[in-house]
N, C-alpha and C positions, 0 to 999 in steps of 0.2 A: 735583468730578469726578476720580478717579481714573486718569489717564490710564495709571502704571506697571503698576495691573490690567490693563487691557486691552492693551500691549503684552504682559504677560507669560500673558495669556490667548490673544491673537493669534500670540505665537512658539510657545508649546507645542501651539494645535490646529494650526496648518498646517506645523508642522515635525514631527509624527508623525502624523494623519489625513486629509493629501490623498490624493486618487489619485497612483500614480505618473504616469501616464500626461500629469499638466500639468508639464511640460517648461518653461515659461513663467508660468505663473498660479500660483507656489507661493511660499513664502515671502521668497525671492531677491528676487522683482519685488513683493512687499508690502512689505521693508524699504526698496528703492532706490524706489519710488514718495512713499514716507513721506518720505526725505532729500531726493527734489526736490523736493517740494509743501515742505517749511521751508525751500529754499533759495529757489525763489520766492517766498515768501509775504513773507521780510528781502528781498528787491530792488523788490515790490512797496509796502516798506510795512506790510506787517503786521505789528504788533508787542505788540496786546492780548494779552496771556496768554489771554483764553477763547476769542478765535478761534483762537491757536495750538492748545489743548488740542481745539478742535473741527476742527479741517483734522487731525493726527494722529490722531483717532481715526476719521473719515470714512476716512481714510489705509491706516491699518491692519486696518478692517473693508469698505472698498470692496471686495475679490474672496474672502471670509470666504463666502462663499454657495457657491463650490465645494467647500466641504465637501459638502454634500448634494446637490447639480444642477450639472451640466454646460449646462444650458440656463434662460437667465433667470436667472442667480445675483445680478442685482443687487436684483432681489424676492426672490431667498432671503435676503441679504445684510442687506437691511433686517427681516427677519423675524428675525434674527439679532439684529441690534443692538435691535430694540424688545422681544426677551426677557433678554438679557444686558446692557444699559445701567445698569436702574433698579438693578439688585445693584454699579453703580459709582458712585452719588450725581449720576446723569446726569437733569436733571429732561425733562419731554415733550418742552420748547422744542427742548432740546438735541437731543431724540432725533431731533426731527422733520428740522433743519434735516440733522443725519448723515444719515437717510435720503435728503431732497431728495439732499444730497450725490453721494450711492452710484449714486444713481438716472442722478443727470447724464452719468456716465463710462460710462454707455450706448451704444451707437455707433448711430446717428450723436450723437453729442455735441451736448448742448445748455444749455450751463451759464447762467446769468443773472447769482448774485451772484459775487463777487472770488473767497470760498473755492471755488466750484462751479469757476469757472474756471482757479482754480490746482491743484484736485486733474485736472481731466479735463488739466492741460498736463503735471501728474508722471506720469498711467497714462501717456503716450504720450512719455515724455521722450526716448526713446532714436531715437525715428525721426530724430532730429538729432544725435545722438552719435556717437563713434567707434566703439561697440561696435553700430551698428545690424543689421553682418551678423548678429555671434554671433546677438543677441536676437534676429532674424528665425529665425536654422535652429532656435532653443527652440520658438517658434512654430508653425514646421512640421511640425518634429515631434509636439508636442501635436496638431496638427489632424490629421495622418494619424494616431495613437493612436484619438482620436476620431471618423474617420472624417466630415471635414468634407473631407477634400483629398485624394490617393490620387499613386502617383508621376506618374499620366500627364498631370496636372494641372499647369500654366504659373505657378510657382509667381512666377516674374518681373513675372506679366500681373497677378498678384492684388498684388502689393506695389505695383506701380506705380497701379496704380488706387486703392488706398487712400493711399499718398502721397499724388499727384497730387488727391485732394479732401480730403485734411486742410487745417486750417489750427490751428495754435494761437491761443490765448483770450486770453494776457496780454502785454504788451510786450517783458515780460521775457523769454520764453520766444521770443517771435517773434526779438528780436535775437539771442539766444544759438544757436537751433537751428535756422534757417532757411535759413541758408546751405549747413550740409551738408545739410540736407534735400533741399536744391535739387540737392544734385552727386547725392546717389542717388534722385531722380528722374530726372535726366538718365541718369546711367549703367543705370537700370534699362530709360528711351525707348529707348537705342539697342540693348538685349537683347532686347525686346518686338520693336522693327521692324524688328530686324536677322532675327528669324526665317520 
């Protein structure tokens, strides 16, 4: 499996043929998804070379489908990966399981095996981090681009709601990012109820 193919196939399409308009969903949050899913994967344990090489390339091909759709890209995504895989020494197995992968970080999230569960903990790594606002207003913006949100819209009421029913997949991710999670959920309750 060639995984430097596919990094350098993944940096060159999304870093010149997204839309501008993903504000969020572009190359930025494909590389920093990619470095949490391997920093989870060493705290969880993982340490096979081919699951490594298959959680980076789930990693790097998980939001690859907004190339072409705004809607559903995680079936474009795998549509993606089951034409450009076999050109990287990726046999079915593999492709399948990337697939299953891409598929998982679907929202509402529903991962089963360790790798499903440590990519859908890296797409979402940041709702626990310090940089939660910035990546929230990328966010934003991308959905008003897209016309998913519009200014009049409680953009506080939509963050809180989606915290407030996440939960992370792996322990690892639970103990690191749950704490702040927790302070902006609470700080988002008292913007919600305080209006």
């Amino acid at each position: 499996m060639n995984i430097a193919g596919i990094e350098n196939f993944v940096v060159k399409a999304l870093g010149t043929q997204l839309s501008p308009k993903l504000h969020y969903h572009n190359l930025s949050h494909t590389l920093d998804v990619v470095k949490s899913a391997l920093r989870i994967a060493q705290q969880e344990g993982v340490n096979e070379s081919y699951d490594l090489v298959i959680l980076k390339t789930a990693g790097y091909l998980h939001d690859s489908g907004f190339l072409n759709t705004f809607v559903d890209h995680e079936e474009e995504g795998c549509l993606i990966a089951q034409a450009i895989l076999p050109d990287y020494n990726y046999d079915q197995e593999a492709i399948d399981i990337i697939c299953s992968m891409i598929m998982r970080t679907k929202l509402p999230q529903k991962p089963v095996t360790l790798l499903e569960k440590i990519l859908c903990d890296a797409d979402l790594d940041h709702l626990g981090r310090e940089d939660f606002k910035e990546v929230s207003s990328r966010l934003f913006e991308e959905w008003k681009e897209l016309g998913k949100v519009d200014e009049n819209m409680d953009w506080s009421l939509i963050q809180y709601t989606f915290l407030d029913s996440h939960h992370y997949w792996t322990v690892t991710s639970q103990n690191m990012r749950n704490h702040l999670k927790g302070q902006y959920i609470h700080e988002l309750r008292e913007i919600v109820i305080g209006k």
